[in-house]
C-alpha positions as CSV (number, residue, x, y, z in Angstrom):
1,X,-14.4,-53.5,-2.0
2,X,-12.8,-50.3,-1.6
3,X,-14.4,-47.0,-2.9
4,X,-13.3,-46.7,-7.1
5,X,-10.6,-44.1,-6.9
6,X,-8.0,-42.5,-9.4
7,X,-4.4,-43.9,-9.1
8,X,-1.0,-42.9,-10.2
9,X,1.4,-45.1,-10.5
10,X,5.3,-43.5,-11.7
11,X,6.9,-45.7,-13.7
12,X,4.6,-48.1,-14.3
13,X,5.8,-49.4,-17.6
14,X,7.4,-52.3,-16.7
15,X,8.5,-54.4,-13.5
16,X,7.2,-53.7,-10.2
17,X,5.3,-50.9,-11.5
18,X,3.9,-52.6,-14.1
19,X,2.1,-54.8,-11.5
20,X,0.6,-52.5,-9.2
21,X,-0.8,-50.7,-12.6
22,X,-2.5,-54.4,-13.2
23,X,-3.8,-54.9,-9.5
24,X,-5.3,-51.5,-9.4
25,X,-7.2,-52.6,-12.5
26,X,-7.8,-56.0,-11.4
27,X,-9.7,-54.1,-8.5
28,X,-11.7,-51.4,-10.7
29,X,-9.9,-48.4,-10.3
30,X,-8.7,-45.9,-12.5
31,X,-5.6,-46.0,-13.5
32,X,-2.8,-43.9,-14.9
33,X,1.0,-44.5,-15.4
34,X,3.8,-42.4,-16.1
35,X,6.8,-43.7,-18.5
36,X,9.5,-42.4,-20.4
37,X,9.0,-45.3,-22.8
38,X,7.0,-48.6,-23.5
39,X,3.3,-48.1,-21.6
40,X,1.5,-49.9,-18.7
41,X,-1.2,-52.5,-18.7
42,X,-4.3,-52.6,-21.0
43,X,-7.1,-50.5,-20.1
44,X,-4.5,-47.8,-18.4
45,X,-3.9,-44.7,-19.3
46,X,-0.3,-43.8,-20.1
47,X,1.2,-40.4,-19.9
48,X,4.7,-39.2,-21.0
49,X,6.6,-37.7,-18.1
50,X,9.6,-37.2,-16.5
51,X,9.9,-37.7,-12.5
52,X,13.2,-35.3,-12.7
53,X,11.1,-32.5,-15.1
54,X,8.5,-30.9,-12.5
55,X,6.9,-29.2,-15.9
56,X,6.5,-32.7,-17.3
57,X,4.7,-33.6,-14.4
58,X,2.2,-31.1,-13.7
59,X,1.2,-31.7,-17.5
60,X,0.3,-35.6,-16.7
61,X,-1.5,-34.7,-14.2
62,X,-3.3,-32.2,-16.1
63,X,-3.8,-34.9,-18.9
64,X,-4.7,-37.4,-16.0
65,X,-7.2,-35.2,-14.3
66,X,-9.2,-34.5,-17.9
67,X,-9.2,-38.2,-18.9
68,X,-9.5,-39.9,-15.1
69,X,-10.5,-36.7,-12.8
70,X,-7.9,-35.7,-9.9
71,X,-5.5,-38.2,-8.4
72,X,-6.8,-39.9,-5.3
73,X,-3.9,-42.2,-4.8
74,X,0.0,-41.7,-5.9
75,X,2.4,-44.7,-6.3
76,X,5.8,-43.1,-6.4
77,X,7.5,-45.9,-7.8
78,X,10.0,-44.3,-10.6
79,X,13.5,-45.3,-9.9
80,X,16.9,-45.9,-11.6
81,X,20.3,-47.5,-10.1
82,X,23.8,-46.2,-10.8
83,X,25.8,-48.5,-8.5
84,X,29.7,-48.6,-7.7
85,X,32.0,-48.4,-5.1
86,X,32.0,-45.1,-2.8
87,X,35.6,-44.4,-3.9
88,X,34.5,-44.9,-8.1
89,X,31.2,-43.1,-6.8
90,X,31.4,-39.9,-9.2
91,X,29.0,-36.8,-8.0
92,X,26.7,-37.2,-10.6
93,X,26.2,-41.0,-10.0
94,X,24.9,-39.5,-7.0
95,X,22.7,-37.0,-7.5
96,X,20.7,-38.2,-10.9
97,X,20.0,-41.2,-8.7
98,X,18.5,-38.8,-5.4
99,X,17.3,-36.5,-8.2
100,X,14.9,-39.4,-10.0
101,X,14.6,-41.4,-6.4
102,X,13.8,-38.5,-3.7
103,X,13.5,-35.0,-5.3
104,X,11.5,-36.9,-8.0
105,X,9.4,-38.5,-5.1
106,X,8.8,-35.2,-3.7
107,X,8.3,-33.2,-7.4
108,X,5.2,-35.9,-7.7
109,X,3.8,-36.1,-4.0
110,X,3.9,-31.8,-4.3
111,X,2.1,-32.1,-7.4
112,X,-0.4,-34.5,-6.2
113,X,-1.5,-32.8,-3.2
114,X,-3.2,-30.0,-4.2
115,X,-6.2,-32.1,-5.3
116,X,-5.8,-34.5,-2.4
117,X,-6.0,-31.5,-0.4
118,X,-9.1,-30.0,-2.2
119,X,-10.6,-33.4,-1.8
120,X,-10.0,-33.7,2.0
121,X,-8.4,-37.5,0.6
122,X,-5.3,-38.9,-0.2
123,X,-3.1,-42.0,-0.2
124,X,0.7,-41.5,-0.8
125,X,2.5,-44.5,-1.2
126,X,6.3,-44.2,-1.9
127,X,8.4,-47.8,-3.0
128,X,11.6,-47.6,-1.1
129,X,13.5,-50.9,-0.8
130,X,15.3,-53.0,2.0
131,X,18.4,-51.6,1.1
132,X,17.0,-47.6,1.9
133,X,17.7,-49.0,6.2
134,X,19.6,-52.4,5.5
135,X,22.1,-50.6,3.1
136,X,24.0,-52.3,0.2
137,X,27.5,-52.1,-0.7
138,X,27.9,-50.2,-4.0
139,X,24.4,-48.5,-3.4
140,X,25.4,-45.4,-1.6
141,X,23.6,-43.5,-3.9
142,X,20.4,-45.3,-4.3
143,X,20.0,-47.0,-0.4
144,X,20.5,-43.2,0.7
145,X,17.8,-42.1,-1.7
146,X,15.2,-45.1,-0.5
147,X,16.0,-44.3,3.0
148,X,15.1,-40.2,2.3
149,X,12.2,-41.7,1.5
150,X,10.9,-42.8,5.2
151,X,11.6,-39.2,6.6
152,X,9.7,-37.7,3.3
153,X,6.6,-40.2,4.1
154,X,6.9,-39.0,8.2
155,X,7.2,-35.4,7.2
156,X,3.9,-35.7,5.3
157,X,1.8,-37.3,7.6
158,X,2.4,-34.7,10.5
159,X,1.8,-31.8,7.9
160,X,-1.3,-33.4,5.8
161,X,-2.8,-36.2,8.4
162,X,-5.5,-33.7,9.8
163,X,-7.1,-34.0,6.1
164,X,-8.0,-37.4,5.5
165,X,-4.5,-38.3,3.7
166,X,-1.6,-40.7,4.8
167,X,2.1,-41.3,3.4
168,X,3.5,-44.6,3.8
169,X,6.3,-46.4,2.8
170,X,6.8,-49.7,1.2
171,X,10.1,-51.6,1.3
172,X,10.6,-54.1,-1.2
173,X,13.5,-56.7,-1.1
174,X,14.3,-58.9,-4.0
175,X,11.9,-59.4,-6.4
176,X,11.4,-61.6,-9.8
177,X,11.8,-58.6,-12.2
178,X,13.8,-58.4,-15.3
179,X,16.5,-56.3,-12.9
180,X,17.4,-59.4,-10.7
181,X,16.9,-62.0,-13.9
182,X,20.1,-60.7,-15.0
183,X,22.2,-61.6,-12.3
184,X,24.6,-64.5,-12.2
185,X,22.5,-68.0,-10.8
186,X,25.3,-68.5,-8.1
187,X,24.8,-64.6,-7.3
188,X,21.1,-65.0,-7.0
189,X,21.5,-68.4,-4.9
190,X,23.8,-66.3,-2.3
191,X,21.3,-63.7,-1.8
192,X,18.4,-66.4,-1.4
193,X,20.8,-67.9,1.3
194,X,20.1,-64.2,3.2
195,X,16.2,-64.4,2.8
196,X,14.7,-66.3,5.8
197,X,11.9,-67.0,3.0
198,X,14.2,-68.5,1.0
199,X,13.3,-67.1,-2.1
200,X,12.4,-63.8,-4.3
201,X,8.6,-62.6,-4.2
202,X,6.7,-61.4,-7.5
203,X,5.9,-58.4,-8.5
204,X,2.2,-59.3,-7.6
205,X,3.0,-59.5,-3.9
206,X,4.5,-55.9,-3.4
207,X,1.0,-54.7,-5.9
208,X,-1.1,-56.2,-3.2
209,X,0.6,-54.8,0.0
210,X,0.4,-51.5,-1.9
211,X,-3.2,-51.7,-3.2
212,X,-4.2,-52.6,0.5
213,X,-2.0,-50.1,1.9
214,X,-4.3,-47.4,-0.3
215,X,-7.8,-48.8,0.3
216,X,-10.0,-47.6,2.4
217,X,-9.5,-50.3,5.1
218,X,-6.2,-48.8,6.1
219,X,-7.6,-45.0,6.8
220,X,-5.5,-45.2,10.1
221,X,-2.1,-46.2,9.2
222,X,0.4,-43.2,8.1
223,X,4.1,-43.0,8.3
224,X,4.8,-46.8,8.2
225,X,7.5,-48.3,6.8
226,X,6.1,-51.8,5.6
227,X,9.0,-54.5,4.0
228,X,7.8,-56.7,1.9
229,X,11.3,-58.9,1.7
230,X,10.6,-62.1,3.1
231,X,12.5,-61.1,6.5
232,X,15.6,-59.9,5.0
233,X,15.6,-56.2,6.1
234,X,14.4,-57.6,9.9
235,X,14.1,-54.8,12.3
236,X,15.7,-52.1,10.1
């Protein structure tokens, strides 16, 4: 069992951030999540904030560090799709999605650092996606955002790896969330046809890679990009 530590987790109202909240608990840790709306598991903490306001931020972690003490681990999981066509592709479908993906990313890891420095510990785990380095047609917007994510982990790691903290990435592919439910059965049957798995994962199995990825058993691992897709995103 790892050391009891203080976790973050954006977004963790619903979907894949609603499951690391829960594995974080099932493990004994504390654990906070920011929402705009609804609220994470039982027996977390949830705080108001928004990942594109870097005053709402610093005020959850104010609240966070009263209730919880300072962040030991950050999930930056928050993240929206605005998907079309390059040529339909209107500026701002591009940059409220790097704004909330990336810059929002950044606004949180920034934030989250001056304790992790204090504390001389740190895990920063940012949720990217296959399609940050496999691409996606209609996802300029959002696969350039995950993929700014791998160079913001990288960055990190040079900068902060001398004091006990480490950035990594994790890549999910298609998972069983209420975002790919809504998708046509013969649309969801072509993109199982792509997975050498041969099917979606849960939410639980990105939670677990993640949890592990922040324990202490994985002190030596930093700047990694680790998919969790089955095999789809092979050697990107």
């Amino acid at each position: 069992m790892s050391t009891i530590r203080t976790v973050l987790i954006t977004g963790g109202n619903r979907g894949i951030g609603y499951a690391i909240a829960e594995q974080f608990l099932a493990e004994g840790h504390r654990v906070a999540v920011t929402a705009r709306s609804g609220s994470g598991p039982e027996g977390s903490l949830t705080v108001r904030a928004d990942v594109t306001d870097a005053a709402s931020i610093d005020q959850a972690f104010t609240a966070i560090e009263a209730e919880l003490g300072p962040v030991e681990v950050v999930v930056a999981n928050a993240g929206i799709t605005r998907d079309t066509l390059l040529m339909r592709m209107s500026e701002e479908d591009f940059t409220s999605v790097v704004d909330t993906n990336l810059t929002g990313a950044f606004r949180v890891v920034k934030r989250a650092s001056k304790g992790m420095l204090k504390a001389r510990f740190g895990r920063i785990v940012l949720v990217s996606s296959v399609v940050g380095l496999y691409g996606g047609a209609g996802q300029a917007n959002y696969s350039a955002s995950k993929a700014g994510l791998v160079g913001l982990a990288r960055s990190i790691t040079r900068e902060l790896g001398a004091r006990g903290i480490t950035a990594n990435v994790v890549a999910p592919g298609f998972i069983e969330t209420e975002m790919t439910a809504v998708l046509p059965e013969e649309q969801q049957a072509e993109y199982r046809k792509a997975i050498p798995a041969a099917r979606f994962a849960t939410p639980a199995e990105v939670a677990k890679v993640i949890s592990w990825i922040a324990s202490d058993d994985a002190a030596y691992i930093s700047g990694a990009v680790i998919p969790v897709d089955g095999g789809l995103g092979m050697g990107h």
